[in-house]
C-alpha positions in Angstrom: 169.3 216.8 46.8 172.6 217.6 48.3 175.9 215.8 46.9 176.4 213.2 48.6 180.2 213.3 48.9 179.8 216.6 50.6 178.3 214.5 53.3 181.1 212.1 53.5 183.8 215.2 53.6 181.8 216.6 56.9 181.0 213.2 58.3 185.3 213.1 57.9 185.6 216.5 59.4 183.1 215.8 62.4 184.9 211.9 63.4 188.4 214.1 62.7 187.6 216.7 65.6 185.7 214.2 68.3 188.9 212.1 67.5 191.1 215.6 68.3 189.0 216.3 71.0 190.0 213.0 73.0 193.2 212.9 72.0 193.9 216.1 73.7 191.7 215.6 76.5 194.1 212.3 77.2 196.8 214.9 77.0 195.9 216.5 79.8 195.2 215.2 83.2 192.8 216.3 85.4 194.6 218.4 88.5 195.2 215.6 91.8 191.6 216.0 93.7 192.3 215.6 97.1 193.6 218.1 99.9 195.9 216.8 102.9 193.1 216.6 104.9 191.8 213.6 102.7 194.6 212.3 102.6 194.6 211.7 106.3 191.2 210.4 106.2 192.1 207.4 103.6 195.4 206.9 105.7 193.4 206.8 108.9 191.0 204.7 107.1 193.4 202.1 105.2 195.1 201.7 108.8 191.7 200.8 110.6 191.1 198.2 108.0 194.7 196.7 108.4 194.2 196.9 111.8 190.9 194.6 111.5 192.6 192.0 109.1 195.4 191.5 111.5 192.9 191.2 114.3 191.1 188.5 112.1 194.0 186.5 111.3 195.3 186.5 114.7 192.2 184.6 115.6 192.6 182.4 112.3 193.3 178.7 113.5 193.1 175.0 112.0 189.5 174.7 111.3 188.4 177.9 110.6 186.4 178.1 107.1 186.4 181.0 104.9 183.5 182.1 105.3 183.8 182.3 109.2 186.8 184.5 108.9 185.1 186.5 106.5 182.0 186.8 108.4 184.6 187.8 111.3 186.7 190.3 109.2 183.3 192.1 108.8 182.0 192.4 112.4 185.5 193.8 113.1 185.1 196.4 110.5 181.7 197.0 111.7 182.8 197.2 115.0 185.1 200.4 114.1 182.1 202.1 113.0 182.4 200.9 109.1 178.7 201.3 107.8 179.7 200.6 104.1 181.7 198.3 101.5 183.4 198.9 98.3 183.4 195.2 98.7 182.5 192.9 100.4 185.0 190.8 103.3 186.5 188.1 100.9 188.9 185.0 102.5 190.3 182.2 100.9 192.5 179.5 101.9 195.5 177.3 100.6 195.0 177.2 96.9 192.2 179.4 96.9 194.7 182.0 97.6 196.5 181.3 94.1 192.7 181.4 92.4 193.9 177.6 91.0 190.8 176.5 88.8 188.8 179.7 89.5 186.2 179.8 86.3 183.7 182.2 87.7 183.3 185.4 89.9 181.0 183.5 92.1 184.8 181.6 92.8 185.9 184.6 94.9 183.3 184.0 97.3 184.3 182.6 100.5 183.6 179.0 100.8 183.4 176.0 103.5 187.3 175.2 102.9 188.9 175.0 106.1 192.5 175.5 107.2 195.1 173.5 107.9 198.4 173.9 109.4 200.8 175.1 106.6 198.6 176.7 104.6 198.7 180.3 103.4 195.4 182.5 103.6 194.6 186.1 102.0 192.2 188.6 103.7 190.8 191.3 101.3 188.3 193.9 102.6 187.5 197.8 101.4 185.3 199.5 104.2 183.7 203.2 103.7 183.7 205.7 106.0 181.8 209.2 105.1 182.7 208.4 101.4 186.4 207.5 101.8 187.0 204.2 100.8 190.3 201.8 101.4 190.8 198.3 99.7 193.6 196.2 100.7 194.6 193.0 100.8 196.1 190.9 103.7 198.5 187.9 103.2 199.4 185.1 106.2 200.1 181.8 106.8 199.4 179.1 109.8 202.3 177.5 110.8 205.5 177.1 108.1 205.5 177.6 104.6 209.0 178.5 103.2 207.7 179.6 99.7 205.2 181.8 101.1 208.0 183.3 103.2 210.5 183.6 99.7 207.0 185.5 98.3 206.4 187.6 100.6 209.9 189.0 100.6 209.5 189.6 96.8 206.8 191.6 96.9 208.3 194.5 98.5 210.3 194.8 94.7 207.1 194.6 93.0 205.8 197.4 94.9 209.3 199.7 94.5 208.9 198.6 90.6 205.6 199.9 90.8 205.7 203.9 92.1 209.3 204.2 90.6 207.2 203.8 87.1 204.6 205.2 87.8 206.6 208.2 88.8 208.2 207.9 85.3 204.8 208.5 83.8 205.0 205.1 82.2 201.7 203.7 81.0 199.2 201.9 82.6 199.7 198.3 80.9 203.7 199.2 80.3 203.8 199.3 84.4 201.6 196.1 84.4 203.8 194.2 81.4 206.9 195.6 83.9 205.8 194.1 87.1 204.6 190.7 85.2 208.2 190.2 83.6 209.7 190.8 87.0 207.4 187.9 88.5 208.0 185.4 85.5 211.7 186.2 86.8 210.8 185.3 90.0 209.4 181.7 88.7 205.9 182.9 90.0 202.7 183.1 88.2 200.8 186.4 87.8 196.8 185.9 89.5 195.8 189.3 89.1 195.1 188.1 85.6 191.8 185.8 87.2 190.5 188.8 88.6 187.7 190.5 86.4 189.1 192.5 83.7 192.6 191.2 84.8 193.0 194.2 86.8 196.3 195.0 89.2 194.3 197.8 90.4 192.1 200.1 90.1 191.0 204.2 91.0 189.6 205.3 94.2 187.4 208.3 94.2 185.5 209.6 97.3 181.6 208.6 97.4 179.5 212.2 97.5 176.1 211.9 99.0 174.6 209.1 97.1 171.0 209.0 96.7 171.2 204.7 97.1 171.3 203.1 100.4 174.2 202.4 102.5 175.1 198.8 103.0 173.5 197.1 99.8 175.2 194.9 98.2 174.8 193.7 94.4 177.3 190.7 93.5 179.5 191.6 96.3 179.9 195.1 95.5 178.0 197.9 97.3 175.4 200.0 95.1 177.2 203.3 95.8 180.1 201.3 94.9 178.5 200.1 91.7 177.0 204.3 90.8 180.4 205.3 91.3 182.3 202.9 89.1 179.3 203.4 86.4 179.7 207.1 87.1 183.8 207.1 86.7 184.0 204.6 83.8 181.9 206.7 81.3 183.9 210.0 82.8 187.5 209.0 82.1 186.6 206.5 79.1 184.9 210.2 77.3 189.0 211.6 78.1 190.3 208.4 76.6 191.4 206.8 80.4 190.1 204.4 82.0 189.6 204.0 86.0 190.7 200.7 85.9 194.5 199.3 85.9 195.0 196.3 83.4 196.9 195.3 80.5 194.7 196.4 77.3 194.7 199.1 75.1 192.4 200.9 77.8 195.1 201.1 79.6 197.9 202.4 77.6 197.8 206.1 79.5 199.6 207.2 82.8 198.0 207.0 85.9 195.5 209.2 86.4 196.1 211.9 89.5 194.6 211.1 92.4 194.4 207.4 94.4 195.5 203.9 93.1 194.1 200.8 95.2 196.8 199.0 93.4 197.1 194.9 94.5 199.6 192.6 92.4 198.3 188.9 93.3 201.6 186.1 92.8 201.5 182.8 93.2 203.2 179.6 93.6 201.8 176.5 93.1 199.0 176.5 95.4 200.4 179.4 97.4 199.1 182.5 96.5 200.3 186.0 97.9 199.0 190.0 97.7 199.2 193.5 99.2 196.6 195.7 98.1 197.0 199.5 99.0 196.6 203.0 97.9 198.8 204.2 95.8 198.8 208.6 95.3 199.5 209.8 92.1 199.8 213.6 91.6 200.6 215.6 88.5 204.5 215.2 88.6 204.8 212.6 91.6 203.9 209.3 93.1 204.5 207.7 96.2 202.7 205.2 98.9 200.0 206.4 101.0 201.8 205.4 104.0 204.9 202.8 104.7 203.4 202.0 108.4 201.5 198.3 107.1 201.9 194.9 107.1 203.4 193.8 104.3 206.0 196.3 104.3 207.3 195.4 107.8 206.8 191.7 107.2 208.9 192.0 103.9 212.1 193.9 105.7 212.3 191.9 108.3 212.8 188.7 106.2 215.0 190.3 104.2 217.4 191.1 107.0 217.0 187.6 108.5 218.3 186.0 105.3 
């Protein structure tokens, strides 16, 4: 019989390299994946579905329900040739759009609530296109609402705090603990927190030639969707990163190279406001996918009206 302690010394040794192993595989990135030529296609793609939210909400009156604008928001995406979702077409209204008393997933889902004058509303869709995929968010209002106007203009610094770390190489959750600080200065409440897995954001790959159907949805996420994720998480969590952007000890790495659908959520009271865009990360840089969207001109130009 062998000695039993000679076990325990290699069963030391094997744990000590695996441990070695991941600790330099964290070390070192994986080289940015994507050419110009895809980065055009996400642009191209991330501008289409702007373009189809702000065609949504200009429709948007008093009366409308959730789920008629999200039913809308996806026959405009449709109508642009959008066969697939990362997601489905979410809406929700007044203060739905801060998740107030959300328990559930099932919460996200667009309900019966209708709008009123006043009230905010956030859009969120993420159509693919020939694998390409964009997620973003949409925030408006009907009518007047000076907090949501004070909100929106703060979330321009959220989103300057946000690639200037990044480009730092700061960690995942430091960057997340960074922009939550800066929104507790604000007086605001973070609600990316109600999302699942508290997430701020999270990695977008391009979807190769799945064997699943286009179109099918499981819980609001399309199966491709859900075989890439699955596909992704066991990939970076074997490097010791994860694909997802929260504040837990998965987190605690820099960004991985390549895209960032990156969406803080604040709200108010029962005002609730997001952008949600991609966000490139390359091996010694960061910067915006593209400055030409909503949110960014909507910010500015309150900020030189004040």
């Amino acid at each position: 019989m062998s000695d039993p302690s000679t076990h325990e010394r290699a069963g030391v040794h094997t744990r000590t390299h695996a441990h070695e192993r991941t600790r330099r595989g964290a070390g070192r990135p994986p080289a940015f994946p994507f050419d110009e030529r895809d980065l055009d296609r996400f642009r191209e793609l991330q501008q289409l579905a702007y373009r189809c939210a702000e065609r949504t909400a200009a429709w948007l009156e008093p009366g409308v329900t959730e789920r008629e604008a999200a039913r809308r928001l996806r026959r405009e995406l449709v109508a642009e040739g959008v066969q697939d979702f990362f997601h489905v077409p979410f809406a929700w209204f007044g203060d739905r759009t801060a998740f107030r008393h959300f328990r559930t997933p099932l919460q996200f889902f667009a309900t019966g609530r209708r709008l009123t004058e006043g009230m905010s509303y956030v859009l969120d869709c993420a159509p693919v296109v020939d694998g390409y995929t964009a997620d973003i968010g949409y925030a408006g209002k009907v009518g007047d609402n000076p907090i949501w106007d004070r909100i929106a203009e703060d979330l321009l610094e959220y989103r300057e705090l946000i690639v200037r770390l990044v480009r730092e190489r700061r960690t995942l959750n430091e960057v997340y603990a960074a922009v939550d600080a800066k929104i507790a200065e604000h007086g605001y409440d973070n609600r990316h927190q109600v999302y699942p897995g508290r997430v701020i954001g999270h990695q977008v790959t391009r979807m190769r030639a799945p064997r699943l159907p286009a179109g099918v949805n499981l819980f609001g996420f399309g199966v491709r969707t859900l075989q890439t994720l699955g596909r992704e998480l066991v990939s970076e969590r074997l490097h010791g990163r994860s694909p997802l952007w929260a504040d837990g000890r998965a987190s605690r790495h820099a960004p991985t190279p390549g895209l960032w659908a990156v969406e803080p959520h604040v709200g108010f009271r029962d005002v609730g406001l997001k952008f949600e865009e991609l966000l490139v990360v390359t091996e010694d840089d960061a910067y915006w996918l593209d400055d030409d969207l909503p949110h960014v001109h909507r910010g500015r130009a309150l900020a030189a009206a004040r």
